[in-house]
C-alpha positions as CSV (number, residue, x, y, z in Angstrom):
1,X,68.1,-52.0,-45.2
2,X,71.2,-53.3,-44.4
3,X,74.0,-51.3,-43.1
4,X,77.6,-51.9,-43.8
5,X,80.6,-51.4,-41.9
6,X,84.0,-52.6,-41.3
7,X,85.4,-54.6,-38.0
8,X,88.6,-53.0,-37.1
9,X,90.4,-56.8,-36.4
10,X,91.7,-59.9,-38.0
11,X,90.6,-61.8,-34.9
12,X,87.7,-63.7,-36.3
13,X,86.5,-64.9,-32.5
14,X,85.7,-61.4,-31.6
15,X,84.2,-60.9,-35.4
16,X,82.2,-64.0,-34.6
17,X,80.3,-62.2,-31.2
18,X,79.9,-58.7,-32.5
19,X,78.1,-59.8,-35.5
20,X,76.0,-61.8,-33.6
21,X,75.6,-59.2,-31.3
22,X,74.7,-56.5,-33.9
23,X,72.2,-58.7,-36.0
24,X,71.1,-59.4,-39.2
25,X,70.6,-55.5,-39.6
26,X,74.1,-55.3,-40.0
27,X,77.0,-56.5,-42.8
28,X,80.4,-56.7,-40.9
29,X,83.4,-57.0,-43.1
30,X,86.8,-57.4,-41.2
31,X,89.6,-55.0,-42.0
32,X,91.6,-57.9,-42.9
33,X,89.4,-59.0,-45.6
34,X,89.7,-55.6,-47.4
35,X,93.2,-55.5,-47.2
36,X,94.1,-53.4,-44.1
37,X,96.8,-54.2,-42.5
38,X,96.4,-53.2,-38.1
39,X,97.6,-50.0,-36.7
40,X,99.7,-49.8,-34.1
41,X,98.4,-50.2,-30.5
42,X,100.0,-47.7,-29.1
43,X,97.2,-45.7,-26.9
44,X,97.8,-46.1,-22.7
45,X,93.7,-47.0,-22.3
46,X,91.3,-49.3,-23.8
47,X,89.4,-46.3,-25.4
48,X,92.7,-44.7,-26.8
49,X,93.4,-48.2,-28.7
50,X,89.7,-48.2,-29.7
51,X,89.1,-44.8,-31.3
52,X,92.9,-45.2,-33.0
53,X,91.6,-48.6,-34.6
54,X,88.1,-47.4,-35.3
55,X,89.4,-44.2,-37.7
56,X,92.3,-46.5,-39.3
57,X,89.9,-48.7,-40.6
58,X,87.4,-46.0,-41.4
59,X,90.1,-44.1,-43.3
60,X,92.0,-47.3,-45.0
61,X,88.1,-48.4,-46.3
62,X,85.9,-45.1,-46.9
63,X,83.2,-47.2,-44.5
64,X,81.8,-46.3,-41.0
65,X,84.1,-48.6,-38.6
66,X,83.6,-50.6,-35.3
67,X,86.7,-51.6,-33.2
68,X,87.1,-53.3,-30.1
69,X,89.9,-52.9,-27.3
70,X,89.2,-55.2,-25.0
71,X,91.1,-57.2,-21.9
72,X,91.8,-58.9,-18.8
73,X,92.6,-56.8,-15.3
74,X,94.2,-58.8,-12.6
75,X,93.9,-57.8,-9.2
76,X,96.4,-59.6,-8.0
77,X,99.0,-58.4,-10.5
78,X,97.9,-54.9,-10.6
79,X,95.6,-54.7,-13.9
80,X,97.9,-56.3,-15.9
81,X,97.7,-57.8,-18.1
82,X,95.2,-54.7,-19.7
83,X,95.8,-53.0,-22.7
84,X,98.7,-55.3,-23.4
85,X,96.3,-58.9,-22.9
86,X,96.5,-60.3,-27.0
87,X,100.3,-60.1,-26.3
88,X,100.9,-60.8,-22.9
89,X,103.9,-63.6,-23.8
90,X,104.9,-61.5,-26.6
91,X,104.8,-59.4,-29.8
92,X,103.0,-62.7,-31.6
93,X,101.7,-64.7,-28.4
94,X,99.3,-67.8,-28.8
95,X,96.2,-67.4,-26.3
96,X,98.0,-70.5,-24.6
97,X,101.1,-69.1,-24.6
98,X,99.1,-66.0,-22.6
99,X,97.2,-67.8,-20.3
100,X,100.3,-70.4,-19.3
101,X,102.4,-66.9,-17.7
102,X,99.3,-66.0,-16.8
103,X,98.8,-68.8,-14.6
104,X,102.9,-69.2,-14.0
105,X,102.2,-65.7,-12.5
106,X,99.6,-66.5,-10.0
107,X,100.9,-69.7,-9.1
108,X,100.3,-69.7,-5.0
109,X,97.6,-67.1,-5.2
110,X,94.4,-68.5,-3.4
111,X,91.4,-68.2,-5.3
112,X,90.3,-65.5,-3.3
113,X,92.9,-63.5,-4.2
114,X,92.6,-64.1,-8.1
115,X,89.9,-61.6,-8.4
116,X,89.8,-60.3,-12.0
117,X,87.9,-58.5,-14.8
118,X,87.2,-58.5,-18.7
119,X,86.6,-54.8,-19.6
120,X,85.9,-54.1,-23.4
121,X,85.3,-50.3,-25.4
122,X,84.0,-49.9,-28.5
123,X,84.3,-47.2,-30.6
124,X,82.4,-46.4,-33.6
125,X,82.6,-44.2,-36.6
126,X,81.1,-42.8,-39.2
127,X,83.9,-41.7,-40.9
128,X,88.1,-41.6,-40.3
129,X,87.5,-37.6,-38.8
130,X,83.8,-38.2,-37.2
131,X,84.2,-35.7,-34.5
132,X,81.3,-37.2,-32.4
133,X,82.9,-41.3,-32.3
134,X,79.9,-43.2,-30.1
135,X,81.6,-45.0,-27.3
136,X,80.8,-47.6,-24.8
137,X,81.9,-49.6,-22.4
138,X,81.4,-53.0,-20.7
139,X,83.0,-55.1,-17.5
140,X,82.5,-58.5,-16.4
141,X,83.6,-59.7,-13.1
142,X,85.6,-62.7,-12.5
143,X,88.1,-64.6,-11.0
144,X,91.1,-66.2,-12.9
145,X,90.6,-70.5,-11.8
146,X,94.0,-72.2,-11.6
147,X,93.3,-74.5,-14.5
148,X,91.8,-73.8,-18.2
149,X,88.5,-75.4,-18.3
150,X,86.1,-75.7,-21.6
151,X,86.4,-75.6,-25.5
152,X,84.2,-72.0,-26.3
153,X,85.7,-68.6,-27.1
154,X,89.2,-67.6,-27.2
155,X,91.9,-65.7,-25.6
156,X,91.7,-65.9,-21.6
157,X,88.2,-67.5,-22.1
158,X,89.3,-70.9,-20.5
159,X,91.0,-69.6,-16.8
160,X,87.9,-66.8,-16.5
161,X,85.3,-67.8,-14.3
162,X,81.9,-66.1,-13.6
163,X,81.5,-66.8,-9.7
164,X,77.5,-66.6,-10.4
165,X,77.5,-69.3,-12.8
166,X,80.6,-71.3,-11.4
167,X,81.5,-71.7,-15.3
168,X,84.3,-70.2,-16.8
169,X,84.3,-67.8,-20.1
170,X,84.7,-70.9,-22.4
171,X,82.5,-73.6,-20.8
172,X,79.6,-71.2,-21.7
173,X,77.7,-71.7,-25.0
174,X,77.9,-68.4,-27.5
175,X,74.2,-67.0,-26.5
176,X,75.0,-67.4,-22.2
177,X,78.6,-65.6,-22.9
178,X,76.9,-63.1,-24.7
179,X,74.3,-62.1,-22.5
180,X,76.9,-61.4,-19.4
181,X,79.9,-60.6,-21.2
182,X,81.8,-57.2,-20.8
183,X,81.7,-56.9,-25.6
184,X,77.9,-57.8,-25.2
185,X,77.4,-55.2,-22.6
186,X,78.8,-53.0,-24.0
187,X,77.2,-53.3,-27.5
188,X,74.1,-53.4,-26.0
189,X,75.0,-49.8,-24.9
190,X,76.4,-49.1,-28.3
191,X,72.9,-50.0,-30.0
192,X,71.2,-47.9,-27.5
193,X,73.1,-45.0,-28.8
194,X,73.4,-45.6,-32.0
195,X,69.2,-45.8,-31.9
196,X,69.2,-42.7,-30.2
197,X,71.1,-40.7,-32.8
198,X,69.6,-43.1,-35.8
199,X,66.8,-40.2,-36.8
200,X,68.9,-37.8,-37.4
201,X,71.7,-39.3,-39.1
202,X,69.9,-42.5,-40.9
203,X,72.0,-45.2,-38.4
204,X,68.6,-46.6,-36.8
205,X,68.3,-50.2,-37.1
């Protein structure tokens, strides 16, 4: 059987990953495509933006939602940009526009120093007032290069480099992003849960 529920985003890269992330088991309609317009991200954590998108969506479509809050922590500039990442340049910021004061920021950092991390929550639920959300949580360590390199993904993607792989975010192909990436650990988390509760409330793939 498949099991539908709505993506709390209009960002169709992020759409793109977590449904191929959850599987065929899943349909994943984005809130955009039913006609809901984003909330406000107005929480101070990744988990506060999650759980405020996840129940929008739920409420605004009557269907279990998933949402994603997601960003990029800078040592070197003290976490930022974090919960404010998608609009780092401003209110309606390209992912160029982001990454150039990124990099206009860390001009004259060594690469030592240009330590970094994605970090993504998810939050899912069943309904707008589900008092038991499932959340989880995924990092990936990095380090932030001093020129974009490769064509894959979006947002910071093209300045984040695994040190492991000496590759950045966006010279990766979708299945080697995915397997190390801070949204696919986390919804590998997320599908450990929701198997464990899947008996008792019919949400087992």
């Amino acid at each position: 059987m498949v099991r539908r529920l709505v993506l709390a985003t209009a960002n169709r890269g992020k759409a793109r990953e977590l449904g191929a992330l959850l599987g065929p088991g899943w349909e994943v309609l984005l809130q955009s495509g039913c006609g809901v317009a984003p909330v406000a991200e107005t929480g101070a954590t990744f988990r506060d933006n999650a759980l405020l998108k996840a129940r929008h969506a739920a409420a605004a479509t009557g269907l279990p939602a998933l949402a994603d809050d997601s960003g990029l922590e800078v040592d070197a500039l003290g976490g930022a940009p974090g919960v404010h990442s998608a609009r780092y340049a401003g209110p309606d910021s390209s992912d160029a526009q982001n990454i150039d004061r990124l990099l206009a920021e860390l001009a004259g950092v060594p690469l030592a120093g240009r330590t970094a991390r994605f970090r993504c929550v998810l939050a899912f639920v069943r309904n707008a007032a589900d008092p038991r959300p499932l959340l989880a949580a995924g990092v990936w360590e990095g380090r932030i290069t001093v020129a974009p390199r490769g064509i894959n993904g979006f947002g910071y993607d093209p300045v984040f480099e695994d040190p492991a792989l000496a590759a950045t975010a966006a010279e990766l192909a979708p299945a080697a992003k995915n397997e190390r990436s801070h949204r696919g650990r986390a919804l590998r988390i997320l599908g450990e849960l929701l198997r464990a509760v899947g008996q008792e409330e019919g949400l087992s793939r």
